[in-house]
C-alpha positions as CSV (number, residue, x, y, z in Angstrom):
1,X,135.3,6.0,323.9
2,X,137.3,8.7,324.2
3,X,141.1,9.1,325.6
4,X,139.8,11.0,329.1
5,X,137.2,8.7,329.3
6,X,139.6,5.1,329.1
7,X,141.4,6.3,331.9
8,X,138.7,7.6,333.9
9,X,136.8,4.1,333.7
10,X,140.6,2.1,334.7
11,X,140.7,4.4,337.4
12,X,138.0,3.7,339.3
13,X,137.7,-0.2,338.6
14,X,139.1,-2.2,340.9
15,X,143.0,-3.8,340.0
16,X,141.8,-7.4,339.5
17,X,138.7,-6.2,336.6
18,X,142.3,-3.5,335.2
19,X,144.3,-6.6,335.1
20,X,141.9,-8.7,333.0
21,X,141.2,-5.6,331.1
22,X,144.8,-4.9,329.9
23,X,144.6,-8.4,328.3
24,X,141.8,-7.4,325.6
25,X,143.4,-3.9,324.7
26,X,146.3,-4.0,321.9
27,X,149.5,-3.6,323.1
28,X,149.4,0.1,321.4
29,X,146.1,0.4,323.5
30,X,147.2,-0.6,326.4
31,X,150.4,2.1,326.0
32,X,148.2,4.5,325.8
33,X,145.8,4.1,328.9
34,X,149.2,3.9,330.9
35,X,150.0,7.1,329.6
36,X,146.6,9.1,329.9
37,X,146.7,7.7,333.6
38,X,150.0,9.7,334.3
39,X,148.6,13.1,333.6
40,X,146.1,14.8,336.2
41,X,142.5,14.5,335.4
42,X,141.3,17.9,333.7
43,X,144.0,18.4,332.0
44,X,145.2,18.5,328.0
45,X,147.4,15.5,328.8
46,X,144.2,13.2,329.9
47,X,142.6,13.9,326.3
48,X,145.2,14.1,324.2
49,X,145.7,11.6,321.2
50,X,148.9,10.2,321.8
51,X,148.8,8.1,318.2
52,X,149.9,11.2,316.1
53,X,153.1,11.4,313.0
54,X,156.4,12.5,314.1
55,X,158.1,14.3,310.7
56,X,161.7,14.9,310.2
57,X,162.8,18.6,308.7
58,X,165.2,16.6,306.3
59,X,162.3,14.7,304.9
60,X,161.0,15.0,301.6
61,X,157.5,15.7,301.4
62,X,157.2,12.5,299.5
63,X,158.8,10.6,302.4
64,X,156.3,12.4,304.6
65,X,153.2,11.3,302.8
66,X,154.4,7.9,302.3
67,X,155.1,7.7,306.1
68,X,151.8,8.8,306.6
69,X,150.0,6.0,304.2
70,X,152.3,3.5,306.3
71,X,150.7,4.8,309.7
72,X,147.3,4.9,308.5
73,X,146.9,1.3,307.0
74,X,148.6,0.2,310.4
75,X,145.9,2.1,312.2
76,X,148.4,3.9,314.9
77,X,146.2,7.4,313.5
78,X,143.4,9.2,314.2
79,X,142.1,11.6,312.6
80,X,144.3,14.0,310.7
81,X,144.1,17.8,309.8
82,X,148.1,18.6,310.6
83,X,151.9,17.2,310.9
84,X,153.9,18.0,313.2
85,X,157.9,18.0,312.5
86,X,160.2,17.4,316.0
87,X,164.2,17.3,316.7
88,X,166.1,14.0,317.3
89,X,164.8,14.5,320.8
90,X,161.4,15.3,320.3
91,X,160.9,18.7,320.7
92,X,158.7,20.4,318.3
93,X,160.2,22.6,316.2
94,X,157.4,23.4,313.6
95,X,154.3,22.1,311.9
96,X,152.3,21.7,308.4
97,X,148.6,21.1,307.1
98,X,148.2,17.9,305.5
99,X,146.4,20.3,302.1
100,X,150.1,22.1,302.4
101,X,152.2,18.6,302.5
102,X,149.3,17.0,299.5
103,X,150.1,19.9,297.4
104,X,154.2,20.6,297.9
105,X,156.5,19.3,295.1
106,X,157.4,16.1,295.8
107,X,160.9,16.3,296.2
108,X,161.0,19.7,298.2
109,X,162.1,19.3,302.0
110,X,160.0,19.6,305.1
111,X,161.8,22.4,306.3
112,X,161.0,24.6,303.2
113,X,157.5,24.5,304.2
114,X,156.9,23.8,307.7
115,X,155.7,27.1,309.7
116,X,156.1,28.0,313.3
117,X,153.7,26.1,315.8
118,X,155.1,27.9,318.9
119,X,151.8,29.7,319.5
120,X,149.1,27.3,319.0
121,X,151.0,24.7,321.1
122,X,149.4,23.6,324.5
123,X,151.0,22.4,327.6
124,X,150.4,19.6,329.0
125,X,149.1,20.6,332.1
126,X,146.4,23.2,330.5
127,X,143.0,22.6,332.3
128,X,140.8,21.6,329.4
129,X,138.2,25.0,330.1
130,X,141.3,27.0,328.8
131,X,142.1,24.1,326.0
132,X,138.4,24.9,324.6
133,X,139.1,28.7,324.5
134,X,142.3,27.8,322.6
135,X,140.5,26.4,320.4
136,X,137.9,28.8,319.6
137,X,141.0,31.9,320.0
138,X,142.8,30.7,317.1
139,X,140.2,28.2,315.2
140,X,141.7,25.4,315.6
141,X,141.3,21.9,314.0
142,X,143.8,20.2,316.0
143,X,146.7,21.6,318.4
144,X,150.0,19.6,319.5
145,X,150.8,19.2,322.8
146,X,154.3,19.6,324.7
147,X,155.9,19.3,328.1
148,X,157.5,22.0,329.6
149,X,160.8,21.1,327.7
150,X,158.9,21.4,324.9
151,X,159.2,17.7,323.7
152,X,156.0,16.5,321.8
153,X,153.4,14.5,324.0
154,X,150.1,14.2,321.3
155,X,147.7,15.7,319.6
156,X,144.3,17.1,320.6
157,X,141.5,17.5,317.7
158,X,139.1,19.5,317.5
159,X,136.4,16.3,318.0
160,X,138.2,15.6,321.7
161,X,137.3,18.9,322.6
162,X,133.9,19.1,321.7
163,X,133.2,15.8,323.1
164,X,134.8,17.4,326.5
165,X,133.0,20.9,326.5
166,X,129.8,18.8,325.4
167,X,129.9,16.9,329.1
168,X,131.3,20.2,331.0
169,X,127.9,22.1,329.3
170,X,126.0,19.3,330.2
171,X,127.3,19.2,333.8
172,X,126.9,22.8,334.5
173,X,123.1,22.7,333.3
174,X,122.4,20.1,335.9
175,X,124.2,21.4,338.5
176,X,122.2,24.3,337.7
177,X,119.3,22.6,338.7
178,X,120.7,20.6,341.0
179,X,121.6,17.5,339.8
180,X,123.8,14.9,339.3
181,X,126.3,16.1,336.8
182,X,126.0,12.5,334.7
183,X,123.9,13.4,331.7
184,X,120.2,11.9,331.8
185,X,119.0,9.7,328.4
186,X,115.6,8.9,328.8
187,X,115.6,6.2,326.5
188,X,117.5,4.3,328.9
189,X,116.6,6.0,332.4
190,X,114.5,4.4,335.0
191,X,111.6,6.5,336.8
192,X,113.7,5.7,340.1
193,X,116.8,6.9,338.2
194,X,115.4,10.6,338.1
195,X,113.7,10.1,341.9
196,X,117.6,9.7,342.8
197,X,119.0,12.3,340.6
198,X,116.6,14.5,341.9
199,X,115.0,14.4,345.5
200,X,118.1,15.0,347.2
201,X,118.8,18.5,346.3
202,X,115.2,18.8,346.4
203,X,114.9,17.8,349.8
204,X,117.6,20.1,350.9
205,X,116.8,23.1,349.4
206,X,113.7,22.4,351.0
207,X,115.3,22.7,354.4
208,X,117.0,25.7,353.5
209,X,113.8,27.3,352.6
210,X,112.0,26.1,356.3
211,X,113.6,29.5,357.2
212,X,111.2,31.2,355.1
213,X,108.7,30.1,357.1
214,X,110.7,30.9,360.2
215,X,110.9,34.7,359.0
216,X,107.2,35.2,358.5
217,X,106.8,33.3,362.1
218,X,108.9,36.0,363.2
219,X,106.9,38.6,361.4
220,X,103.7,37.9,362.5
221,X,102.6,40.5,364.3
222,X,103.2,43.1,361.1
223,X,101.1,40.6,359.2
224,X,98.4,40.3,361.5
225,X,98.4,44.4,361.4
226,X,98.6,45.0,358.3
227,X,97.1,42.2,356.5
228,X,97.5,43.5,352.8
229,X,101.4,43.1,353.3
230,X,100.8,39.5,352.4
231,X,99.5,40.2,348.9
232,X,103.0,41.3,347.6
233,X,105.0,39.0,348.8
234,X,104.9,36.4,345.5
235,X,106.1,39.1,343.9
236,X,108.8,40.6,345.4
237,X,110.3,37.1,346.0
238,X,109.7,35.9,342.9
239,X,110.9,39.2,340.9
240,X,114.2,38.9,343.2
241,X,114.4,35.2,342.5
242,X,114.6,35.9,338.8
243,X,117.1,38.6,339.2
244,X,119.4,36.7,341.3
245,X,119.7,34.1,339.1
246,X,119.8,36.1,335.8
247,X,123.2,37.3,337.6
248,X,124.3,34.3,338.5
249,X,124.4,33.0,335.3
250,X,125.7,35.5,333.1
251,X,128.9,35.5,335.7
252,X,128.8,31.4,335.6
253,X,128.6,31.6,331.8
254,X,131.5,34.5,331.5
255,X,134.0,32.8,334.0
256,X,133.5,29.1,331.7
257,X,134.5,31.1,328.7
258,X,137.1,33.4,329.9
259,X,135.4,36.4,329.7
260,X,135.6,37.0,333.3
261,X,138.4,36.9,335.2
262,X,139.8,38.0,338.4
263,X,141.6,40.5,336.0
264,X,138.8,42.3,335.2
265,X,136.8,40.8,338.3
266,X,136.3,44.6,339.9
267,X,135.3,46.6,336.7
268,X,132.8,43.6,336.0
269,X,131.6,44.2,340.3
270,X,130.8,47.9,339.6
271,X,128.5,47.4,336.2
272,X,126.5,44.7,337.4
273,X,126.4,47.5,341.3
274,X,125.8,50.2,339.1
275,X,123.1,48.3,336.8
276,X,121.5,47.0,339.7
277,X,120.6,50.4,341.3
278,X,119.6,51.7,337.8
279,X,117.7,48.3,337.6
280,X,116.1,48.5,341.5
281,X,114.7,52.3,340.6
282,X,113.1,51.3,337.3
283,X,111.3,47.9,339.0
284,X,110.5,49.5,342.3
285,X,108.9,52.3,340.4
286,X,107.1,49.9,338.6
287,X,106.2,48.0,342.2
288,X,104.9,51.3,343.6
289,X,102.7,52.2,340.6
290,X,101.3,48.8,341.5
291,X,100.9,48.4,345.0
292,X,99.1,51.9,344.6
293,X,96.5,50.8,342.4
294,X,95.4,47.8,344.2
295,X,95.2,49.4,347.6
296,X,95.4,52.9,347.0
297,X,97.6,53.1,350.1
298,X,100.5,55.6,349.5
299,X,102.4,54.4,352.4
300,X,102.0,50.5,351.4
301,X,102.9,51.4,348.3
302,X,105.8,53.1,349.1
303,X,107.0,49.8,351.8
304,X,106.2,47.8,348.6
305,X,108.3,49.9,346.4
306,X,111.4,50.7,348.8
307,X,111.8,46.4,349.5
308,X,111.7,45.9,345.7
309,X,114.7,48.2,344.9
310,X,116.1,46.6,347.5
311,X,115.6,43.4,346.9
312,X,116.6,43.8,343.6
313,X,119.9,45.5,344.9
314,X,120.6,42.3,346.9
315,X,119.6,39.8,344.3
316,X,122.0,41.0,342.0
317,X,125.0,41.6,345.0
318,X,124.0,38.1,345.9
319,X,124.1,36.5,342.0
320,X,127.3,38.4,341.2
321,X,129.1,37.2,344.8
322,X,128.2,34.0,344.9
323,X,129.9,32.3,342.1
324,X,133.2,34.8,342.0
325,X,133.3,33.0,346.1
326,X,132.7,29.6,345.3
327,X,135.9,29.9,342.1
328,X,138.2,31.4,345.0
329,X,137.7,28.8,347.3
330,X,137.9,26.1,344.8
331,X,134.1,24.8,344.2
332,X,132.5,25.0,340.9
333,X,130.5,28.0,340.7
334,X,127.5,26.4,339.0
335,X,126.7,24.7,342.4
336,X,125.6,27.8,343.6
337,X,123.6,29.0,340.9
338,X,120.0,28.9,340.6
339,X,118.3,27.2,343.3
340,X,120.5,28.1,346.5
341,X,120.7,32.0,345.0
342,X,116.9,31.8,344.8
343,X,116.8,30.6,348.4
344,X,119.3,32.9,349.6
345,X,117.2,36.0,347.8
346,X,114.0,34.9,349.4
347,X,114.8,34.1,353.2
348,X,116.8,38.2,352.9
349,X,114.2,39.8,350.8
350,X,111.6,39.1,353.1
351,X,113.6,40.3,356.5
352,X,113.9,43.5,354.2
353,X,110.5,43.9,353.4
354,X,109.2,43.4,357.0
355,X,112.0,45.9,358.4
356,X,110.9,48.3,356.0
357,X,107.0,47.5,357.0
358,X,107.8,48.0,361.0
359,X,109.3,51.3,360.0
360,X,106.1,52.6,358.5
361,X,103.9,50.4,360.8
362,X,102.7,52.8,363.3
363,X,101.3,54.7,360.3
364,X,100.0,52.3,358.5
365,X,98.1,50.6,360.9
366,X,95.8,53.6,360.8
């Protein structure tokens, strides 16, 4: 189990079922989980290893290794791939490979071949998005991690942060489709596991959508005039549906990796505006050339073609919005994705597309 993990479970048991537990870990075990439980959720501090070598600069590298041979066969390590060398009071002060300590004279001194660690270091309070893209930024195996007086805390490996951006990827798919975040196994799921996971958000998305229906009650007149209105209307909700949520994922995807930012937030808002009228011409074009050769109406055609620029214009305003909101105000911008931008898309592009058809209506209905 991993360190994040431990202390979410003693966290959400109740004290009696902590107490027993304590009793079964190791003492060193136990230290630990009380640790991990002091440092805010999210964070490096709740997945850091805190089982790691402290060397001395004065040490010899053979010191070193043999210190390292002593922690290993007493099990207080994990895994391995770098040393880090601290003060008398802990602060980190540099940092080696264990291929550079195996292959150093044996006699030479820890500070003749230690290097600077100052800019791989990770505080302990880094959200563990921006610990993944610290990773990846300087191709990390492991990274140490400090406090803000720059004392060493533990050691995050590569393997902790997989493990952690395997469940966020996870999470964000389901939420995506708009479920519970908890990753589904189906060798060990039940058939009324996935009814749970599932018909609520099914259910209310359904609700949301009732206002579909309310629109074309609304609308019923133009329908009943012009009856060939209804023959486009899977496709300019279906086409907007898509292009919403093509949006809405590239953004979701860019602000996970760090690719978007609030930085760049407005030079990111005028491609996707600028794309998106480039975009609406191209498939409203492609609407019209349609709607023409079914009907041979130039005016429906024309209705047809107008709502699908425009819907495409407010599918991708809508895609591209929605998340950049839901990160200001503090809710996870996958919840929004998908689904709900589909929704959002279909209940608007249809007031669009009857506006449009009143205009022309009085034509049209001759």
């Amino acid at each position: 189990m991993a360190p994040d993990e431990r202390a979410k479970l003693f966290k959400e048991l109740p004290p009696k079922v902590v107490k027993k537990l304590w009793s079964f870990l190791k003492k060193e075990e136990a230290e630990d989980v009380r640790r991990l439980l002091t440092y805010k959720e999210g964070t490096a501090g709740s997945i850091m290893d805190t089982k790691f070598v402290e060397l001395k600069k004065d040490m010899t590298a053979r010191r070193a290794i043999l210190t390292l041979q002593e922690r290993e066969r007493s099990g207080l390590t994990k895994t391995i791939y770098s040393v880090y060398v601290t003060d008398d009071e802990h602060r980190l002060i540099g940092g080696l490979s264990l291929q550079t300590l195996i292959t150093a004279p044996p006699d030479i001194l820890i500070r003749e071949i230690m290097s600077d660690v100052s800019v791989i270091k990770i505080n302990v309070d880094m959200e563990i998005p921006e610990v993944g893209r610290w990773f990846k930024k300087y191709d990390l195996l492991d990274a140490p991690v400090v406090d803000n007086e720059n004392r060493l805390l533990g050691v995050i490996t590569i393997d902790d942060v997989m493990d952690i951006m395997e469940r966020e990827t996870t999470r964000d798919f389901y939420e995506v489709g708009k479920m519970s975040g908890v990753e589904i196994r189906y060798s060990e799921a039940k058939t009324t596991d996935l009814v749970k996971r599932r018909a609520g958000w099914l259910i209310l998305l359904l609700i949301f959508d009732f206002l579909t229906g309310t629109v074309l009650k609304t609308f019923e007149h133009a329908l009943g005039t012009v009856v060939a209105l209804t023959f486009f209307i899977p496709m300019i909700l279906d086409t907007g549906g898509n292009a919403g949520a093509q949006t809405a994922i590239t953004i979701i995807r860019g602000l996970a990796t760090g690719d978007v930012t609030w930085r760049n937030a407005w030079k990111i808002v005028r491609m996707e505006l600028l794309a998106s009228l480039l975009m609406g011409f191209i498939v409203g074009t492609v609407a019209f050339l349609r709607a023409f050769m079914l009907q041979q109406d130039l005016l429906l055609a024309l209705v047809v073609g107008f709502t699908m620029a425009g819907i495409i214009l407010l599918a991708i305003s809508t895609g591209l919005f929605l998340p950049f909101v839901s990160k200001r105000v503090g809710l996870d911008p996958a919840a929004l994705a998908g689904p709900i931008t589909t929704s959002v898309v279909d209940i608007l592009g249809l007031i669009i597309y009857f506006k449009i058809a009143q205009f022309f209506l009085p034509i049209l209905r001759h």
